[in-house]
Every structure is written in C-alpha cells, then in structure tokens.
C-alpha positions in Angstrom: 109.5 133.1 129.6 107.6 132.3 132.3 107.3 128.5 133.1 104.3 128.6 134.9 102.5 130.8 132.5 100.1 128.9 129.9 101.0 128.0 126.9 101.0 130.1 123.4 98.5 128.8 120.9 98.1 130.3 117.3 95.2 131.9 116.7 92.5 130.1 115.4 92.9 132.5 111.9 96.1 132.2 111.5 96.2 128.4 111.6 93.2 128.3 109.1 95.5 130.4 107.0 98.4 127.9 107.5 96.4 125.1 106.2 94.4 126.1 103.3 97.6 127.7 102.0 99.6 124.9 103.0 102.0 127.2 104.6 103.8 123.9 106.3 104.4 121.8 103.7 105.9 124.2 101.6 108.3 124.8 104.3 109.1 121.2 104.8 109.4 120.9 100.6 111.6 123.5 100.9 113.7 122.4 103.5 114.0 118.6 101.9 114.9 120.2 98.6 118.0 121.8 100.0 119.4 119.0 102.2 118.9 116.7 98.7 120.4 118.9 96.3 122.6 121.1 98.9 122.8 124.1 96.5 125.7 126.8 97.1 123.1 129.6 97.2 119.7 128.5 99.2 118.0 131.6 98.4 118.4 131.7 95.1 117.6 127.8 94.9 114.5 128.7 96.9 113.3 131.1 94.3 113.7 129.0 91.4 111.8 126.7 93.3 109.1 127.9 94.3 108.9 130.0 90.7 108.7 125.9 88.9 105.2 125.6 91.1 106.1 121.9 90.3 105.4 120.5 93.5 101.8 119.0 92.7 103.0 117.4 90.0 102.9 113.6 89.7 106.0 111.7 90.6 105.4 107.8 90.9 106.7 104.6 90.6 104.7 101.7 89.1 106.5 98.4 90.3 105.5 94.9 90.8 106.2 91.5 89.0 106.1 90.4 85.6 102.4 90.6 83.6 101.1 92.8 86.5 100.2 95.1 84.2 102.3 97.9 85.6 102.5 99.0 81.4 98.9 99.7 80.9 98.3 101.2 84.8 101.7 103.6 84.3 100.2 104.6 80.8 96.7 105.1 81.6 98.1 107.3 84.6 100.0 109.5 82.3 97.1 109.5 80.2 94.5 110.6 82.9 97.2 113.4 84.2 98.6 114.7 80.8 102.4 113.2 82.7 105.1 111.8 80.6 105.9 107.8 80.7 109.1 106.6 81.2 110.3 103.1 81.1 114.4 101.6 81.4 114.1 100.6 78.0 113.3 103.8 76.4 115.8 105.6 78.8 118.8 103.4 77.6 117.6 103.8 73.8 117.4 107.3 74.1 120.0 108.8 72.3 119.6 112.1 73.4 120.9 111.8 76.9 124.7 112.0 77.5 125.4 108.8 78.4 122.7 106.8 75.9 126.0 105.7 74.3 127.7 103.9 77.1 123.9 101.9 78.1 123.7 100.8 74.6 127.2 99.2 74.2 126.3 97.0 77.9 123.0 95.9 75.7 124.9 95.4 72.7 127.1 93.2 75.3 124.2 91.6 77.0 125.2 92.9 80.1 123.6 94.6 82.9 123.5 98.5 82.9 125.0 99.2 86.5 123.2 101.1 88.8 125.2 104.2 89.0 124.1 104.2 84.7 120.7 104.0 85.6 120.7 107.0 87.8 122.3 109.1 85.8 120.2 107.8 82.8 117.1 109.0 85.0 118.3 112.1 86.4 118.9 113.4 83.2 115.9 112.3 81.6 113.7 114.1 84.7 115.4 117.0 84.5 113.4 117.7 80.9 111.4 120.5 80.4 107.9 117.8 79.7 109.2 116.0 83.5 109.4 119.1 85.3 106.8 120.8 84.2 104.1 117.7 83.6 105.1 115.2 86.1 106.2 111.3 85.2 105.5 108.3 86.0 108.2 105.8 85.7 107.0 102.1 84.8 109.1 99.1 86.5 111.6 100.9 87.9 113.6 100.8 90.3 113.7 96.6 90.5 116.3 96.5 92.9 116.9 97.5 96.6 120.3 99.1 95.6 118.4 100.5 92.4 116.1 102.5 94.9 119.2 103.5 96.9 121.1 104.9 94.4 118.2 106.7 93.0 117.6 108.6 96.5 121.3 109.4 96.2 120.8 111.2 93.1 117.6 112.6 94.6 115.3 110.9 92.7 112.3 110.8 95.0 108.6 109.9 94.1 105.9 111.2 95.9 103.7 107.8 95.2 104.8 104.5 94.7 102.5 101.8 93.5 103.3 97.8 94.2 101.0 95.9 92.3 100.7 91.9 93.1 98.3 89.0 92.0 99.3 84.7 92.3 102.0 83.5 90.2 99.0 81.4 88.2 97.5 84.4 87.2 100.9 85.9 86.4 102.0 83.2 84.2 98.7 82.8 82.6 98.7 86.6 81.5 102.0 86.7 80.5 101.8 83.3 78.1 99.1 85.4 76.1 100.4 88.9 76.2 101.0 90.4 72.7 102.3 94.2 72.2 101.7 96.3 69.4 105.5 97.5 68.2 103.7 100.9 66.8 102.2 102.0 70.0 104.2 100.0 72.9 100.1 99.8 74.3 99.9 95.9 75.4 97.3 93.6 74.8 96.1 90.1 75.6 95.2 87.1 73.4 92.2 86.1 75.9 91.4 89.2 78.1 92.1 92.0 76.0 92.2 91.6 72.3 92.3 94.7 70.1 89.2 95.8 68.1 91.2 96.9 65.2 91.8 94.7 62.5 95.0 96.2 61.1 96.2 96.7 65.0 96.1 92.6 65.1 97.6 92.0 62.2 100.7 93.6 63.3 100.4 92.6 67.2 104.1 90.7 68.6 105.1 87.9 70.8 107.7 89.9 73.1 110.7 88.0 74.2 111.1 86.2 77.0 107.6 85.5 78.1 107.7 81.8 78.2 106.3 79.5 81.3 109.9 79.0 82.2 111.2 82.1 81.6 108.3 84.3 83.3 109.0 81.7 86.7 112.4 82.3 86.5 111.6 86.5 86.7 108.6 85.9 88.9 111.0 84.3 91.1 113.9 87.1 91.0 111.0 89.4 91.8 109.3 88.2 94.8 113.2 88.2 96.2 113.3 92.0 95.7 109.9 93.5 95.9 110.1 93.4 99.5 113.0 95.3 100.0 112.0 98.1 97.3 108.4 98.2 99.3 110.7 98.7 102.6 112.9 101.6 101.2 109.5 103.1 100.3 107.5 102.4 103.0 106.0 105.8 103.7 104.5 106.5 100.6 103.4 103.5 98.4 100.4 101.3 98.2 99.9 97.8 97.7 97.0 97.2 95.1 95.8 93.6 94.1 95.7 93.0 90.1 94.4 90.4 90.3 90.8 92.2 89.4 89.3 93.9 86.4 92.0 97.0 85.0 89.7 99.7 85.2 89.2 98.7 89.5 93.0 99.0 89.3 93.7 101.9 87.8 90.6 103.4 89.8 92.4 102.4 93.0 95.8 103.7 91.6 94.9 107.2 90.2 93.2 107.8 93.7 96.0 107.2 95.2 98.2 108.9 93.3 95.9 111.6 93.4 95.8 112.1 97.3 98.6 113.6 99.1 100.9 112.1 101.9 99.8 112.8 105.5 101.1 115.8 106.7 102.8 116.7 109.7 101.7 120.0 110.2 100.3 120.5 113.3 96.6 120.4 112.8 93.5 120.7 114.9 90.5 119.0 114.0 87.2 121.5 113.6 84.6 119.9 112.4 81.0 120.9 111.2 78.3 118.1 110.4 75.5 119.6 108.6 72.4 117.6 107.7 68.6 117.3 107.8 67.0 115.4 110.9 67.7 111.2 111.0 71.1 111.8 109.1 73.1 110.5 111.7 75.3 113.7 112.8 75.1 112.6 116.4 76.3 109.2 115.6 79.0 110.3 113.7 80.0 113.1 115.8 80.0 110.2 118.8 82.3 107.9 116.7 84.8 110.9 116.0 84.8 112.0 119.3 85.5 108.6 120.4 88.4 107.9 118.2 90.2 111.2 117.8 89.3 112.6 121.1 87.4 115.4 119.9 85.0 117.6 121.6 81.5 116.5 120.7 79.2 119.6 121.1 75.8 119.5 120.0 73.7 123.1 120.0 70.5 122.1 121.5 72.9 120.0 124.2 74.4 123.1 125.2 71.8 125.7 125.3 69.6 122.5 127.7 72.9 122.9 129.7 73.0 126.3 130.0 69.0 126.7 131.2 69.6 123.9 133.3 73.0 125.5 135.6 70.6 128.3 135.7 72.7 130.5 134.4 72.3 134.1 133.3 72.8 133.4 129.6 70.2 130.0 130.7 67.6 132.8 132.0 67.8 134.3 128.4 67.4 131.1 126.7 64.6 129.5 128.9 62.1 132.4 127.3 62.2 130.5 124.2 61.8 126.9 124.9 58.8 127.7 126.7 57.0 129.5 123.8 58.7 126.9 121.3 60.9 129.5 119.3 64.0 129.4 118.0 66.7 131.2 120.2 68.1 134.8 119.4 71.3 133.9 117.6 73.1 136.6 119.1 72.6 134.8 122.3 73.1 131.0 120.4 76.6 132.6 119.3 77.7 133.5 122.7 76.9 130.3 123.9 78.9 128.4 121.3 81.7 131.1 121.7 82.5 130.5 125.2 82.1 127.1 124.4 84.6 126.9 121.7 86.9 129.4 123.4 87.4 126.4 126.3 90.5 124.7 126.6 89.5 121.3 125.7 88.2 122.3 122.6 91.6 124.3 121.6 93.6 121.6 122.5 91.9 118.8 120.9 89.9 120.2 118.5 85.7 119.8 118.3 82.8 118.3 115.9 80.1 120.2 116.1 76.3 119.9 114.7 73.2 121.3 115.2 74.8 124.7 114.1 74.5 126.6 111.6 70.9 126.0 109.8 71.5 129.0 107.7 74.1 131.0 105.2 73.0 134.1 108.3 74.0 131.6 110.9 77.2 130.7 108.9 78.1 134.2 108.3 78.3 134.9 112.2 79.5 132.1 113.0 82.5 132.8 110.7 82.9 136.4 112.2 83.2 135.0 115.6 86.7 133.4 114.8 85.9 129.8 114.9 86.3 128.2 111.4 85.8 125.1 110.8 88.5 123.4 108.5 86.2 120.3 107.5 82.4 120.3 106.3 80.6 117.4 105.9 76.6 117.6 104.1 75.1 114.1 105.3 72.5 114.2 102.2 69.2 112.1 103.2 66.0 112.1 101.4 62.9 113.5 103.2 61.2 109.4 102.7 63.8 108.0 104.7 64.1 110.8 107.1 60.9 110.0 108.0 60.8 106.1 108.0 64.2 106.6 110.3 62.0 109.0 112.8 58.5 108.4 112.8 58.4 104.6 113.4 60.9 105.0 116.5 59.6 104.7 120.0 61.1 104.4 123.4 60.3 102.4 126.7 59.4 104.6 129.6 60.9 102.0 131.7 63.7 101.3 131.1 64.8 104.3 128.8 65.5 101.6 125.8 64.8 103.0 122.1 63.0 101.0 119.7 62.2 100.6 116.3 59.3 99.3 114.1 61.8 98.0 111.5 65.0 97.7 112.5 64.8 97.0 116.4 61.0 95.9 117.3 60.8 94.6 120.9 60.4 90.9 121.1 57.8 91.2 124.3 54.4 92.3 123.7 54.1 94.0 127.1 57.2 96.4 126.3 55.6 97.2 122.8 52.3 98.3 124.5 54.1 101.0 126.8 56.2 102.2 124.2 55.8 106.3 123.6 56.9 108.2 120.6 58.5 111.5 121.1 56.0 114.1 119.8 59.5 115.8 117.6 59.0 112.6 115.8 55.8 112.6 114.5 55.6 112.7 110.8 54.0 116.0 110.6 56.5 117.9 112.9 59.5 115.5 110.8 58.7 116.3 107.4 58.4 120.3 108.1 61.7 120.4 109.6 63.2 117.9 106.4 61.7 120.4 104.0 63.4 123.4 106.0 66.9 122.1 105.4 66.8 121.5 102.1 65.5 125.0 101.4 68.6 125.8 102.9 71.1 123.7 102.3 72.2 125.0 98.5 72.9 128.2 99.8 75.2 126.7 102.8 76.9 124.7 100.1 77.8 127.7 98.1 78.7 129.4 101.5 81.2 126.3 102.2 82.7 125.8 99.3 85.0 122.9 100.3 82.4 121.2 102.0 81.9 117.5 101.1 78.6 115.6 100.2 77.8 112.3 101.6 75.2 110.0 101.2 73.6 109.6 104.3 71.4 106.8 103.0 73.8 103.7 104.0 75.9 102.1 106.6 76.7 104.5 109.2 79.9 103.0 109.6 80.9 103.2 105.8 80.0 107.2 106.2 82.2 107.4 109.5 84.9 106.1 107.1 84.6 108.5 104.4 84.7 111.1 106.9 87.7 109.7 108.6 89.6 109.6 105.2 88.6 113.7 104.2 89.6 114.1 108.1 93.0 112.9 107.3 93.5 114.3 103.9 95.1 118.0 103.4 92.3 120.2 102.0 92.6 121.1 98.4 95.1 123.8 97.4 93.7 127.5 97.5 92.5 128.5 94.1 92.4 124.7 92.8 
C-alpha cells in the first residue's frame, strides 16, 4: 500500500450497520468466550453460542456490607427482570449439585467452604437451564478478593457489579431490627419496614448473628475486603449509596444494570438536534462540540457562508433570502453534502441542527448517505418558547444580548438603545413554534430511536442527558 496515499475509512453505511447490529461487540463476546473457556472446536463453540442468544441477559453481583440491603435490591432485580436469585446459602444447601454433599459436611463442621468449593458450587449452579436462559443475579457473593479470582478462573464473569455502602451507624441500626420471614427468605425491618400481613408477622425471625457486636465484628471484616473485590472489578461496577429510601436504590441499580458497558467499537459521533425555536440546540451543539471535538454545523450558518464566499451554489441561495423563502432543498442537501463529506467531519464526527424540519427533509437526507446515529427532540412548549425569544434584546454597541428576565441591563442608558431582532417578535415566534410541532410526530415516527428531552430546564442537566445517550450503545435491532 501506498504510504502516502490517504487513509481508508468505512463507509458511512456500513458503519451504521456495524452499530445498530452491534456487529463489534459480538465479535469481541465471541472472542472473550473462547480464550475463557478455550473449547477444542471454536466453530462449533461459536455456533452454540451465538444459537443461546444469551448475551443480554443479566449477569450481576450485589455486594456490599452487612444490612445494606443487598437481599431486597438482588430480589427486587430478579423480580423486575424475570432472572433467577442466587445466594451462598442456597448454593451449599442445594442438594442437587454434585458436590452439595461435601459444602454441607464443612457447615456441619463449622468450617469455611474453600474457595475452590465455591466455584464449583457456582459454576454448576449457572450452568442451569433457568441461569442460562434468564440471567441471575447472585446476592453477596463473591466476599473475598481470592473469591473473585477464583471465580474469573472458572469464568464466572458478571457483566454488572453493584457495591452498595452507607455509615456503620446506619448499618448497625438496620441490622439490630432486621427480621426475615423463614417462608419467603423476603426481609423486613422492625422500624422501617414492617409487614402488612398479620399472619406474615406472626411468623417473622430474629436471624443469627445480628447482634451490635457481632454485626461490628462483620462490618469490620468487610470494609477490609470490599476494596479489593471493587478493584478486581473495576471496569464494570457501581458504587450506590444505601443510605437513602429502597425504591432510589433499586431505581439507581436496575438502571444500571440495565445499561451496557462502554464499548470499544470504533464509533463516530453523528448527531442530529431537532427542536422548535428557543430550545437550546445551538447551545447544546456548542457544549458537544466543545467537549468531544465535534463539528458544529448549523444550516442557516452554512447556507450565510455559502452566499457570503460568493460562491456558485451562494448565487443560487441568495434568490431566496432576498424574497424571504425557504431554500430549494435540492440545493440545501448539496450544501450539507459537501459539508458532511469534509474531512473534519469524517474524522471527528458532527452535531448538526437546523436540519431536517420535515419527514421529506429526513427522507433525503437519509438517501444522501449521512445517517445520523443519535437523535435528540428538545421538547419546549410554544409559552416558553416565546417568553425565551420575545423579551430578548441586544446592544448595538457593544454586540451584548440581553434579557428582560433573566439578564436585564443594570444601566438605563444601555436599556434605551437596546433592539430586538424582528425573528423574535412574538408574531413571527409563535408561527414558527406551531410549525414544528405540526411536524414533529411525523419525524418521531421517521426516527424511531430518537430520544425526547425536556427542554424546559437547566441547559446543563440536558447537555448531560445527552452526553449519557452519546455514550451509551443504541438499543439492539428489533428490541
């Protein structure tokens, strides 16, 4: 090959393909399935892999110290995802695995299980039809850093692992009170959580070991292993505070278990900010550009450009500014095409707005090649539209932009010379509002994965919702 030549790129099509398909990170699963389990025929492993379509399945840890309530967060998980609940003291009771026998007789003992026990214990147990086929979730296990080890020996690997943590005063306090129902296994709490069922109290327990001594003495052997356990997996768990009401918990845990690791597939940011006038695209496309580099191209931006190089796409365009109509599309599209077709744009990737305002916009935009992989709708009402527009003015002066509410000038003379862009009077604002939202149903049809945001807030908490969708995978073709 040349060295001097320029570099291949894939076509924009075929990387669209590769993402929604997830063409990458079924490779990589793949690859780390064979190099865990090493099987003597690949192929034939790779089959039977990919025919379990098991990979989307939930596989998480719950860990964290005693009273944490890792119980109630690993249940209600397994609850929410229709996944099966395992815990080490079911596993070594469990008579049907192989070696059920030899865990029992180290209880009977009051010894520890060893580790290499445990793994085997576990292994077998996931390698059940309901594990395989539902996912699990494993509650307070592994507790130990050679626990975790051993486990990624046997290639017992969970795709989310949840640390939960609260002060030792909290701990103790919940754990003096806990009470568990020996019909269910479902916890409860004399203070904070009491049953509602009569017959369900009358047959609550006092579980072992929960006195103020004891649960220091375990809160104490935990905080000298947590650590370790969060290093081995440091790449894919979360630290949640439980220190708050159960349902913020679990809220905070099922989203994470529901999102999926970062990737690293090679992927170019293309993204399309959709929204009625004063929702803040040009904001947001500013804050994206400035943090992830990307190409910030706004429509009417480019087409002033064009007229202004006098250019002989500009000569085209100039027509219609002067009479105050919208430009030919035809000519709109091969404006944005060579724009999109330049290097910077390839190579980093763009956010663009101002285009398209309609599904027949969409549509062509779509033929030309250039998909965009994310869609954001920045929802506003037409009342705030207008209060953000209409009551905004700027200084001829010195170029400053001012607003009746939220920035008034503090000198009189400055407010006297203010001048309000004729776009933004409320007449002009409201017919342009109203034109969007005819729209906009039809564009949300035509992107289907496109996500809604409320406009109506801080434009710093929308920048980061759309830096979290930016960062996640989009959702699995078909799902």
């Amino acid at each position: 090959m040349d060295a001097t030549g320029k570099p291949h790129r894939i076509p924009a099509e075929m990387a669209l393909y590769a993402e929604k398909h997830r063409v990458f990170e079924l490779m990589q699963t793949l690859l780390e399935a064979l190099l865990i389990y090493r099987p003597a025929d690949p192929v034939e492993f790779m089959i039977e892999h990919l025919l379990k379509d098991n990979d989307e399945v939930p596989r998480v840890f719950v860990v964290g110290p005693p009273a944490s309530g890792k119980t109630t967060i690993a249940r209600w998980i397994c609850k929410h995802l229709r996944a099966s609940y395992l815990c080490p003291q079911d596993l070594a009771r469990q008579r049907t695995l192989g070696k059920s026998k030899e865990a029992l007789s180290y209880l009977a003992q009051q010894e520890p299980i060893p580790v290499e026990l445990w793994a085997s214990l576990l292994g077998e147990r996931l390698s059940a039809e309901d594990c395989v086929n539902l996912g699990w979730v494993l509650d307070g296990f592994p507790e130990t850093r050679d626990q975790a080890l051993q486990l990624q020996t046997k290639g017992i690997l969970p795709r989310h692992v949840i640390v939960l943590y609260a002060p030792d005063t909290v701990l103790i306090e919940r754990n003096l009170g806990k009470r568990v129902d020996p019909y269910t296994q479902e916890v409860y709490h004399a203070t904070f959580d009491w049953p509602i069922d009569f017959m369900v109290q009358r047959r609550l327990k006092v579980p072992e070991g929960i006195s103020e001594q004891a649960t220091a003495s375990r809160l104490l052997e935990s905080h000298r292993n947590i650590p370790a356990i969060v290093q081995t997996y440091q790449w894919n768990h979360k630290a949640i505070n439980a220190d708050q009401p159960c349902v913020d918990v679990f809220a905070q845990a099922l989203n994470f278990v529901l999102s999926r690791p970062e990737s690293n597939a090679p992927f170019t940011p293309r993204v399309l900010l959709l929204g009625p006038r004063g929702s803040g695209k040009s904001l947001q496309a500013a804050l994206l550009a400035q943090k992830y580099g990307l190409v910030d191209l706004c429509l009417r931006e480019l087409l002033h450009e064009k007229v202004a190089a006098k250019t002989s796409v500009g000569d085209l365009i100039k027509p219609f500014f002067d009479s105050g109509y919208p430009v030919n599309d035809n000519i709109v599209l091969r404006v944005l095409k060579d724009r999109l077709s330049e290097q910077d744009c390839l190579a980093h990737g763009w956010v663009l707005h101002g285009f398209p305002r309609d599904v027949d916009q969409a549509s062509l935009m779509m033929h030309t090649g250039f998909v965009p992989n994310r869609v954001f709708f920045l929802n506003l009402p037409t009342e705030v539209a207008l209060q953000r527009l209409c009551q905004r003015a700027t200084d001829p002066i010195s170029g400053e932009r001012y607003h009746s509410i939220f920035k008034p000038p503090t000198e009189a003379e400055v407010n006297q010379r203010l001048l309000q862009n004729p776009k933004d009077q409320a007449g002009r604002v409201e017919v342009k509002v109203d034109l969007y939202h005819q729209q906009v149903t039809e564009l949300e049809d035509f992107y289907e994965d496109g996500i809604l945001l409320n406009a109506d807030q801080d434009p710093y908490t929308i920048f980061e919702h759309i830096e979290s969708c930016l960062m996640k995978p989009l959702p699995i073709a078909g799902q």
